[in-house]
N, C-alpha and C positions, 0 to 999 in steps of 0.2 A: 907537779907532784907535791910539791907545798903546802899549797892551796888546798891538796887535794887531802891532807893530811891534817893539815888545822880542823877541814869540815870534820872530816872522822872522830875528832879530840872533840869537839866541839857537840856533835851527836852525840857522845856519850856523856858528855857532860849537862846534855838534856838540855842543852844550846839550838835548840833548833833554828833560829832567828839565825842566830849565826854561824851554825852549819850549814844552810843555805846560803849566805851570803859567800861563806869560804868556796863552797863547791860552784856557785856562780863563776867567781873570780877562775878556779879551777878551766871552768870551759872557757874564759875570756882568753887566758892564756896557752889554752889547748881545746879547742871546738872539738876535735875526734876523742876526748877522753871518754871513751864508754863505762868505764865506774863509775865516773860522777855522773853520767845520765841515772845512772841505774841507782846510786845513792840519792840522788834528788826525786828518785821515782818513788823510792821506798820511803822514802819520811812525808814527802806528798800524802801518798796514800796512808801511810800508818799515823804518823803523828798528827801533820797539821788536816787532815780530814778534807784535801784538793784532788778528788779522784781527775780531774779534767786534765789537770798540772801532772798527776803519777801518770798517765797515759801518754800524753807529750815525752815524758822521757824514756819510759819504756819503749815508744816505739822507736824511738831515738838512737838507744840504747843495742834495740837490736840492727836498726839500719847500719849499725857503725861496724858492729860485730855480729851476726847472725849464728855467730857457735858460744855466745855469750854463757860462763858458767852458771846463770839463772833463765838462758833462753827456754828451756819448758816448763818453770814456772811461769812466766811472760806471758 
């Protein structure tokens, strides 16, 4: 949750480099964290322009949770 919390602080602070790197660590220490898939999908896709990389975690994102609060935007 840490990890998970830095990336967030770090997304807003237009840190994308190491809002990634935070939410990485995020799934190091917890593989089933489905926000951080879903935060890693969304700055994939939005910021750093890796449609290939936002699709790996969205679908990630839904395998872990399938009632996900963004699952029908996904």
């Amino acid at each position: 949750e840490r990890y998970y919390s830095a990336g967030q602080a770090r997304a807003k602070r237009q840190d994308f480099a190491g809002a990634v790197a935070a939410f990485d660590q995020a799934l190091l220490a917890d593989p089933q964290l489905a926000k951080a898939h879903y935060a890693l999908a969304q700055l994939f896709e939005v910021e750093l322009s890796s449609p290939e990389k936002a699709l790996y975690h969205y679908v990630r994102t839904l395998e872990l949770n399938p009632d996900f609060h963004g699952a029908d935007l996904i």
